[in-house]
BANU-342659 format. One record per residue (C-alpha): x, y, z; residue in three letters. Coordinates in nm, 2 decimals. Example, Ala and Ser with C-alpha at 12.3 -4.5 7.8 and 13.67 -1.06 7.14 Angstrom:
BEGIN
1.23 -0.45 0.78 ALA .
1.37 -0.11 0.71 SER .
END
This chain:
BEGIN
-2.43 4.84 4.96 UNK .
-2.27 5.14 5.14 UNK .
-2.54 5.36 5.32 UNK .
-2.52 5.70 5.17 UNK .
-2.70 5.88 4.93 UNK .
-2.99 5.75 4.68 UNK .
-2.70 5.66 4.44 UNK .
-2.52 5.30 4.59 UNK .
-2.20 5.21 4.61 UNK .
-1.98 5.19 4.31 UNK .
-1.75 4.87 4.21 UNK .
-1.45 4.84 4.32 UNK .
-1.34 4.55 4.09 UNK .
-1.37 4.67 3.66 UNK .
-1.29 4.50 3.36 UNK .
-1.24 4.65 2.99 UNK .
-1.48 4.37 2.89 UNK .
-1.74 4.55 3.05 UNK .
-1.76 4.75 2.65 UNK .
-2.16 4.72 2.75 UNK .
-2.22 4.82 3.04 UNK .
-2.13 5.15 3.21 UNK .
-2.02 5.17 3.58 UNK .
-2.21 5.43 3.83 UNK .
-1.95 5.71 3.84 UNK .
-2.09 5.95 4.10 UNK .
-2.13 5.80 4.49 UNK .
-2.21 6.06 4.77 UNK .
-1.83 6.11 4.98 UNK .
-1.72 6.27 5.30 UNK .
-1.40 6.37 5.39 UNK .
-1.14 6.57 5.67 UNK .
-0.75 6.68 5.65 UNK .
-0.50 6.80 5.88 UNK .
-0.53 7.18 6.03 UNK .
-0.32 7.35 5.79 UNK .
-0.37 7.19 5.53 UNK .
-0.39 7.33 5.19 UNK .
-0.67 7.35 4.99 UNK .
-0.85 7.11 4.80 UNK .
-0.68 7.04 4.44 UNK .
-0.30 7.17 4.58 UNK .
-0.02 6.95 4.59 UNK .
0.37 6.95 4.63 UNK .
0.39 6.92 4.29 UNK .
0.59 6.68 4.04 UNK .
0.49 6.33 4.00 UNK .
0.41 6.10 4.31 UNK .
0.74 5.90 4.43 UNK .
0.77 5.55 4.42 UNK .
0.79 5.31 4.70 UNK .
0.79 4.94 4.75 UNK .
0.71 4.91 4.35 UNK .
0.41 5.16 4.38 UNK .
0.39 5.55 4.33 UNK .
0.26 5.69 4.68 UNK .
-0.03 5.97 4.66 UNK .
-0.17 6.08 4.97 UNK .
-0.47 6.19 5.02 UNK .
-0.60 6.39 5.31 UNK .
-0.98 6.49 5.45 UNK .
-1.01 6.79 5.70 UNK .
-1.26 7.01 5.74 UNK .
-1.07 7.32 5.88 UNK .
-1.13 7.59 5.69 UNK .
-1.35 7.46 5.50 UNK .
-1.39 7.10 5.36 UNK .
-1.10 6.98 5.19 UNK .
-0.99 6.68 4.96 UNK .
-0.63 6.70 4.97 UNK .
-0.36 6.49 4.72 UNK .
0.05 6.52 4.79 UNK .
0.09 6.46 4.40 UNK .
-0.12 6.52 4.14 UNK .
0.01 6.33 3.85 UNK .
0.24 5.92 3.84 UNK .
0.37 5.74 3.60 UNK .
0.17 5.45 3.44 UNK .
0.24 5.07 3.68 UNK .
0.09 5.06 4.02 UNK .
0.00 5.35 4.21 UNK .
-0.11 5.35 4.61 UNK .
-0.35 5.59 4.70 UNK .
-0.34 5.61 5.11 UNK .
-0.66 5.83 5.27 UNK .
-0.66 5.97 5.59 UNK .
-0.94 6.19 5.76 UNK .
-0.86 6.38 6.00 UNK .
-1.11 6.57 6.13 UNK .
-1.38 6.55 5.85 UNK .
-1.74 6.44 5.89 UNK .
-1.87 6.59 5.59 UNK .
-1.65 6.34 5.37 UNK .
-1.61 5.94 5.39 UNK .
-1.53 5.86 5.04 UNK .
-1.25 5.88 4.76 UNK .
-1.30 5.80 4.45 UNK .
-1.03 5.74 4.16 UNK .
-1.25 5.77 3.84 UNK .
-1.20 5.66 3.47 UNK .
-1.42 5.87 3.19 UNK .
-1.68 5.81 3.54 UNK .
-1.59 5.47 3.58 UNK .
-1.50 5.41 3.92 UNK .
-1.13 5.23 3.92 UNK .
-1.04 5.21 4.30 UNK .
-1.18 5.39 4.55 UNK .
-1.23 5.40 4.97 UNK .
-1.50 5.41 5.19 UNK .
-1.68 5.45 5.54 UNK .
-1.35 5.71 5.60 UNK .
-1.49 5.78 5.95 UNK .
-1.27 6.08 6.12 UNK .
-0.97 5.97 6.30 UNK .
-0.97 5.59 6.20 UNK .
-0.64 5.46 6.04 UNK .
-0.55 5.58 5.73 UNK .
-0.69 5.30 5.47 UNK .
-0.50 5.23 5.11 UNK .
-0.61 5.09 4.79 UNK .
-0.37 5.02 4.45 UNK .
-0.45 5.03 4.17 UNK .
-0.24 4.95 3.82 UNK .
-0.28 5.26 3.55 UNK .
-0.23 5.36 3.20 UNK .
-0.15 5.68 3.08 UNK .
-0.43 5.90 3.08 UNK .
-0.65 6.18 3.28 UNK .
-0.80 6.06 3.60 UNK .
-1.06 6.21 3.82 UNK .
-0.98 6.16 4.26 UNK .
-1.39 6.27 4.36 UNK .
-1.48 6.36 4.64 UNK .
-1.84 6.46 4.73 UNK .
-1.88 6.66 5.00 UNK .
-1.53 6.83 4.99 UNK .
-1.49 7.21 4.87 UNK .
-1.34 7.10 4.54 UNK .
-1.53 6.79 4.47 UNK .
-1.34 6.67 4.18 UNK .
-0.98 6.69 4.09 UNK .
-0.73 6.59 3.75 UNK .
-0.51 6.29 3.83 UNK .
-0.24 6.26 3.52 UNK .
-0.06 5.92 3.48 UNK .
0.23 5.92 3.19 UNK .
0.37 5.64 3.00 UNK .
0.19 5.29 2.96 UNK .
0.19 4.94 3.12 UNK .
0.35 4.62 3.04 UNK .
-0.03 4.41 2.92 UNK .
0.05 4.03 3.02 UNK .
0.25 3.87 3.32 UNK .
0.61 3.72 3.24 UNK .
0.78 3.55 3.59 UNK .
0.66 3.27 3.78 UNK .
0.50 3.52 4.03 UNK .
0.28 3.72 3.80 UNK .
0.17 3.38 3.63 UNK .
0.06 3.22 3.96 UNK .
-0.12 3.57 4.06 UNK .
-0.28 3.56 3.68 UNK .
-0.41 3.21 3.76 UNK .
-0.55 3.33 4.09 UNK .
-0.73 3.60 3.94 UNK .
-0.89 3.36 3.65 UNK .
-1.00 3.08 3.91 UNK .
-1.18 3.34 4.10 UNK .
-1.40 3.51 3.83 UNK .
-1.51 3.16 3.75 UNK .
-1.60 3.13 4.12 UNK .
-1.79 3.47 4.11 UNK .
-1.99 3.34 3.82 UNK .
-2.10 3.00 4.03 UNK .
-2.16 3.21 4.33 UNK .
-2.43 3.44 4.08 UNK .
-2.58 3.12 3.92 UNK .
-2.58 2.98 4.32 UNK .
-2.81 3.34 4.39 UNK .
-3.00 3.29 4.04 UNK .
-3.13 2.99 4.14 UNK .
-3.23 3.09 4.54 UNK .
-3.38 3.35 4.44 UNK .
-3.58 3.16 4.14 UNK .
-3.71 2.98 4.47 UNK .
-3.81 3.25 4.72 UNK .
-3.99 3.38 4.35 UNK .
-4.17 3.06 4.38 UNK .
-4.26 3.11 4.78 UNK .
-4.37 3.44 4.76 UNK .
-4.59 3.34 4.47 UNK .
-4.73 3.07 4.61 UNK .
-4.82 3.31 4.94 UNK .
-4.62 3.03 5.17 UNK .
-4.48 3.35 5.41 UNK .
-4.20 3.08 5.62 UNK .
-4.11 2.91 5.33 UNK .
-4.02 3.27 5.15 UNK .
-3.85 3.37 5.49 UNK .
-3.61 3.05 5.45 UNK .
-3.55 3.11 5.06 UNK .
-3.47 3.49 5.12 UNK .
-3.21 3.35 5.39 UNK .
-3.07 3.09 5.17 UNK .
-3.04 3.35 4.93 UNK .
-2.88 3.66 5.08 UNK .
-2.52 3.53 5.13 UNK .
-2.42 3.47 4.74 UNK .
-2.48 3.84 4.69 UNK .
-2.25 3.93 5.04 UNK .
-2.01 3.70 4.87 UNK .
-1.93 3.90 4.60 UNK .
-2.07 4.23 4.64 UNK .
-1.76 4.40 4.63 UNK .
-1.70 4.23 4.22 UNK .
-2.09 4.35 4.09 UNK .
-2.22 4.64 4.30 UNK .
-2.26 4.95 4.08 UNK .
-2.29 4.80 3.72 UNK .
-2.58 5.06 3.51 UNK .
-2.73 4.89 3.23 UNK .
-2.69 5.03 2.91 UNK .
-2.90 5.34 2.78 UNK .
-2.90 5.48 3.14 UNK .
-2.71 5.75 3.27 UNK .
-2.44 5.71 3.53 UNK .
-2.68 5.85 3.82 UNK .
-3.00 5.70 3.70 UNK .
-3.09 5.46 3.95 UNK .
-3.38 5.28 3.72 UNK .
-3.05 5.12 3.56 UNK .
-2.83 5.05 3.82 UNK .
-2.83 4.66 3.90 UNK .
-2.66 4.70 4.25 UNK .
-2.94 4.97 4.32 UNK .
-3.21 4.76 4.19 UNK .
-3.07 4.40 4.39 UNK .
-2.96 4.52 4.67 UNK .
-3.13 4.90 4.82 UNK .
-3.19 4.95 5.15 UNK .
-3.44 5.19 5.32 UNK .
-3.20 5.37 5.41 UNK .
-3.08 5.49 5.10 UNK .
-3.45 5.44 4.90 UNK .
-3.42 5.68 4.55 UNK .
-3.80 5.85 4.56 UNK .
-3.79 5.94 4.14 UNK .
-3.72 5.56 4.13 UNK .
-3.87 5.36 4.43 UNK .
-3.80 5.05 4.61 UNK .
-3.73 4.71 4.48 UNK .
-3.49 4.40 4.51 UNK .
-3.40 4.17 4.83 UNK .
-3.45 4.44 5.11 UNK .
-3.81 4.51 4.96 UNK .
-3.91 4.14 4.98 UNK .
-3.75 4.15 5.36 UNK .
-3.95 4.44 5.43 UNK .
-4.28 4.26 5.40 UNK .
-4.20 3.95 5.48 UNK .
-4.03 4.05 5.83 UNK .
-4.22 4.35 5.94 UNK .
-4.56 4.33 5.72 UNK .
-4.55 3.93 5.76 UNK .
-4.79 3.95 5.47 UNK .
-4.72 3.86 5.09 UNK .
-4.93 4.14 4.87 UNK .
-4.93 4.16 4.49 UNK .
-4.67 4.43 4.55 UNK .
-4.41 4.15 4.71 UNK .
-4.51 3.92 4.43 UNK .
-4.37 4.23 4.19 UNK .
-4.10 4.26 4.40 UNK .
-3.94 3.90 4.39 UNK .
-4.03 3.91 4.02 UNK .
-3.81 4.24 3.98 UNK .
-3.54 4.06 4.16 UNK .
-3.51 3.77 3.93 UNK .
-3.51 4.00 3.65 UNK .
-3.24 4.20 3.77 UNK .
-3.06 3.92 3.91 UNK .
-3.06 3.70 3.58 UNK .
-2.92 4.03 3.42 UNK .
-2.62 4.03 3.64 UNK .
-2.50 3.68 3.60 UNK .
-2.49 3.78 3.28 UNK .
-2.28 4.05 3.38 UNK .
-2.03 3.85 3.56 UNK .
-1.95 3.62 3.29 UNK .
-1.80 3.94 3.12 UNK .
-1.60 3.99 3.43 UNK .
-1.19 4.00 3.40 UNK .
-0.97 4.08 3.72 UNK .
-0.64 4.19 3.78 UNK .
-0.43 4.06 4.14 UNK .
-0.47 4.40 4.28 UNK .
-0.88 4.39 4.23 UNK .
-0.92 4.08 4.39 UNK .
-0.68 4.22 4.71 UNK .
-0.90 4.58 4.70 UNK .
-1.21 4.38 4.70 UNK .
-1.17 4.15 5.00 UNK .
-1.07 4.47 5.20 UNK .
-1.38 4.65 5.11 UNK .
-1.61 4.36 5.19 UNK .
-1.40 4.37 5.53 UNK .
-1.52 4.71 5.53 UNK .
-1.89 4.65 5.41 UNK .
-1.92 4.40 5.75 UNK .
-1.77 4.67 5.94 UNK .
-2.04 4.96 5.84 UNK .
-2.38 4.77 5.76 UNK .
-2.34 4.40 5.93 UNK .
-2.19 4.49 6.28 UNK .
-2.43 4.76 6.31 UNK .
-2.75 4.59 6.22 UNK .
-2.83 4.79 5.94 UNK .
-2.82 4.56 5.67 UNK .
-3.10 4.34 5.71 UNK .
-3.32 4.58 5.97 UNK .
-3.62 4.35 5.94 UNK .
-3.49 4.00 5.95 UNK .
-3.23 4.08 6.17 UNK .
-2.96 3.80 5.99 UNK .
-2.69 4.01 5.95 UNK .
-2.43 3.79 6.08 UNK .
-2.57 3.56 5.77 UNK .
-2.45 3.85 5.57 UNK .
-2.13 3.88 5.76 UNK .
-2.06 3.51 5.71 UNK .
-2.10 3.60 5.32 UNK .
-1.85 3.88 5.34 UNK .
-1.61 3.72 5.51 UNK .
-1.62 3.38 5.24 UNK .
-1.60 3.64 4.96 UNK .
-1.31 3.81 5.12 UNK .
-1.16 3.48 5.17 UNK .
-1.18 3.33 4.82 UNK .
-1.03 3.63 4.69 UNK .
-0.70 3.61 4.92 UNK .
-0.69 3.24 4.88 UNK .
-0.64 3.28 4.51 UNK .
-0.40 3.51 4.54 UNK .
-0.21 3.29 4.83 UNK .
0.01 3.10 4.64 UNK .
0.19 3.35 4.43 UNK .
0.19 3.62 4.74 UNK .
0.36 3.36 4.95 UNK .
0.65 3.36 4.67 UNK .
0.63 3.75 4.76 UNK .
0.59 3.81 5.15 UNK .
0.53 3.48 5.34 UNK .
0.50 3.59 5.65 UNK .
0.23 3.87 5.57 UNK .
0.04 3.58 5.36 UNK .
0.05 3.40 5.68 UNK .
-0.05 3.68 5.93 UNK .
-0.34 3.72 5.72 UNK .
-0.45 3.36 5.70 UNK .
-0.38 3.36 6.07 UNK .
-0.64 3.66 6.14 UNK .
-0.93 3.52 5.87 UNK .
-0.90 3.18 6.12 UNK .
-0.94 3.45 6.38 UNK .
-1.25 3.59 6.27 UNK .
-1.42 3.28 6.15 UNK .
-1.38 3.14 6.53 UNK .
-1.50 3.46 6.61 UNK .
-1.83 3.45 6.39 UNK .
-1.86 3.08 6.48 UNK .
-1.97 3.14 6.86 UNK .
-2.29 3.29 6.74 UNK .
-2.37 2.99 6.48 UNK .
-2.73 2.87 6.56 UNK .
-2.86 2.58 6.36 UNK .
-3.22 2.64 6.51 UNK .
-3.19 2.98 6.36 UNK .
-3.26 3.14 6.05 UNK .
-2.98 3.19 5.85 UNK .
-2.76 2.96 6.07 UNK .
-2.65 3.27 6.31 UNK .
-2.84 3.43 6.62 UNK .
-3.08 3.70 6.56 UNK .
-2.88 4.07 6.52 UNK .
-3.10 4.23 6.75 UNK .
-3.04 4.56 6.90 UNK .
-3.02 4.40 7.23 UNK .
-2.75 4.09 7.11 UNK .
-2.57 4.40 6.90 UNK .
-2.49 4.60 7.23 UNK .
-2.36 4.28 7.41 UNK .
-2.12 4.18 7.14 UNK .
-2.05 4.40 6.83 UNK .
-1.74 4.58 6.97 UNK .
-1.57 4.22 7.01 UNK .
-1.70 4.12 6.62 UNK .
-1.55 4.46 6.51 UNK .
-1.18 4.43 6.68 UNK .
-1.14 4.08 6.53 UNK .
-1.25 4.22 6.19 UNK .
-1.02 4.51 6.22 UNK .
-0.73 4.26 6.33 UNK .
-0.79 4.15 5.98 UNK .
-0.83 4.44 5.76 UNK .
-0.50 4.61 5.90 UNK .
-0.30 4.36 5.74 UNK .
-0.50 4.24 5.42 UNK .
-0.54 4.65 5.28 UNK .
-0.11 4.53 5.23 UNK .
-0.21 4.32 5.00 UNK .
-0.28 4.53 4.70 UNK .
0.07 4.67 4.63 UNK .
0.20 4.41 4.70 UNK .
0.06 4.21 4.41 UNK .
0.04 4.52 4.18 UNK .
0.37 4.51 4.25 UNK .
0.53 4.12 4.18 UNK .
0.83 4.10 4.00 UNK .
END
């Protein structure tokens, strides 16, 4: 989860068979633009120009003059369309979002001031849009997209990128049964009051979740509102102190953490915790099985888990009282990495040599993780401590950037397969 605001991160990755169940539509955002720049809402007018397959919006965060959300083009024709963000100079903004009737179609976060500008693609129907985002002047803005989309793949290309993106929902369904049944055993520990036997179970469980956070995070069951945390299934698995919603309290893995790594006690109230989880937790492998994908998802969704390691792993923040955040990391790296290895073989029919750079830099950053691997250790990785953080998360961080440079290329280009 992303660490703004009581409401969580949104998904990234949607499908229309999703009829019952709504996605979070509203996700706090921060964002800058160049000096100059006009204000938020204008654009140069006419529809967005198309570029290596794609219509190319630009979006742009400043906060001269006030705090400004910035498109080039306000309206595209229906196919793929690339929506690159840069922040300037913004510290008020650090999301975009591209919303459907408050469903969250593509969107970027952690838009820190002055990093590179970051992309995502998307494939849309005619219809109105909404580009949100909190924290800007003009928070919400009308995104128009004429005309409709071919439904169903035809060449070799789009059937191999098809296949890819079928293989890996079934994966994301194993990876939720994996998580259903760890966490049906840390239940068990907790209830049994066995405090190092739960501390083993809530390591063996955490990763499935990393895995595919970026596919499930956001989903509100139905009767809820959009904002109401009490039905938000991300919220409710996977909240952090940092972002703790008072009207609805705490609850789901970082609860259980919370007593088990700082309290090292099991109350009644962890035994109502782990119980919550396993609710919550059967109700999203439910979920799952509803999920569809198109190639572009899967390519959006390994770059924000890239960017998920980036903001809450490498800075300790994601598990602040077990401290096995390079567990976590591990997680977000395999999910990452399933999702571009089913989209390998039909992206090496369309750019071989960036299919390779990237599986050049994932080796990278495996080596990378693998010199802190610690059998003896919980989780398999060193303690994330403060202390082991200072020493080596700027080296962790340049060989996950090495990676996320060239795998954000990815989504147009499959959006875009001929």
């Amino acid at each position: 989860m992303s660490p703004h605001s009581p409401i969580p991160k949104s998904p990234i990755l949607k499908s229309a068979a999703l009829a019952a169940v709504a996605a979070i539509g509203l996700a706090g955002c921060s964002s800058s633009a160049n000096a100059g720049a006009p204000a938020s809402g204008s654009a140069s007018g006419g529809a967005a120009p198309v570029s290596n397959g794609a219509a190319q919006v630009k979006v742009t965060l400043s906060s001269d003059g006030g705090d400004k959300c910035t498109l080039d083009h306000t309206s595209a024709s229906a196919g793929p369309v690339t929506f690159s963000v840069t922040n300037v100079n913004s510290t008020a903004i650090s999301e975009v979002e591209l919303q459907s009737n408050l469903k969250i179609v593509g969107e970027k976060e952690n838009l820190a001031p002055g990093l590179p500008t970051s992309s995502f693609t998307v494939t849309l129907t005619g219809g109105q849009y909404t580009v949100y985002c909190p924290g800007a002047d003009q928070q919400t803005q009308t995104f128009t997209v004429t005309g409709t989309v071919a439904s169903s793949p035809s060449s070799d290309t789009q059937q191999l990128l098809a296949q890819g993106t079928t293989a890996y929902a079934a994966w994301v369904v194993s990876q939720t049964q994996e998580m259903q049944t760890a966490v049906n055993s840390l239940q068990a520990a907790v209830d049994a009051g066995d405090l190092e036997q739960a501390k083993q179970a809530y390591a063996h469980a955490r990763p499935f979740y990393e895995k595919i956070e970026s596919d499930v995070d956001g989903f509100v069951m139905p009767g809820f509102a959009p904002d109401d945390n009490l039905g938000n299934l991300d919220y409710l698995i996977d909240m952090r102190a940092s972002n703790v919603d008072d009207a609805v309290g705490w609850s789901g893995f970082h609860a259980v953490e919370r007593d088990l790594f700082q309290a090292g006690a099991i109350t009644d109230q962890t035994k109502t915790y782990a119980s919550d989880l396993k609710t919550n937790v059967d109700k999203l492998v439910d979920v799952t099985k509803s999920l569809e994908y198109k190639p572009e998802d899967l390519a959006n969704g390994a770059a924000d888990l890239l960017e998920e390691v980036q903001s809450t792993k490498i800075s300790g923040e994601e598990e602040e009282f077990s401290h096995i955040d390079l567990t976590d990391f591990a997680g977000n790296i395999e999910g990452a990495q399933q999702a571009f290895a089913n989209l390998q073989p039909g992206l090496e029919k369309i750019d071989p040599a960036l299919t390779e750079q990237v599986a050049q830099q994932f080796t990278a950053v495996q080596k990378a993780l693998d010199a802190y691997r610690d059998p003896n250790s919980l989780g398999g990785y060193v303690a994330w401590t403060p202390q082991t953080r200072d020493k080596n998360a700027k080296q962790l961080s340049q060989a996950v950037l090495a990676l996320q440079q060239p795998l954000q290329r990815i989504a147009e280009k499959v959006a875009t397969a001929q």
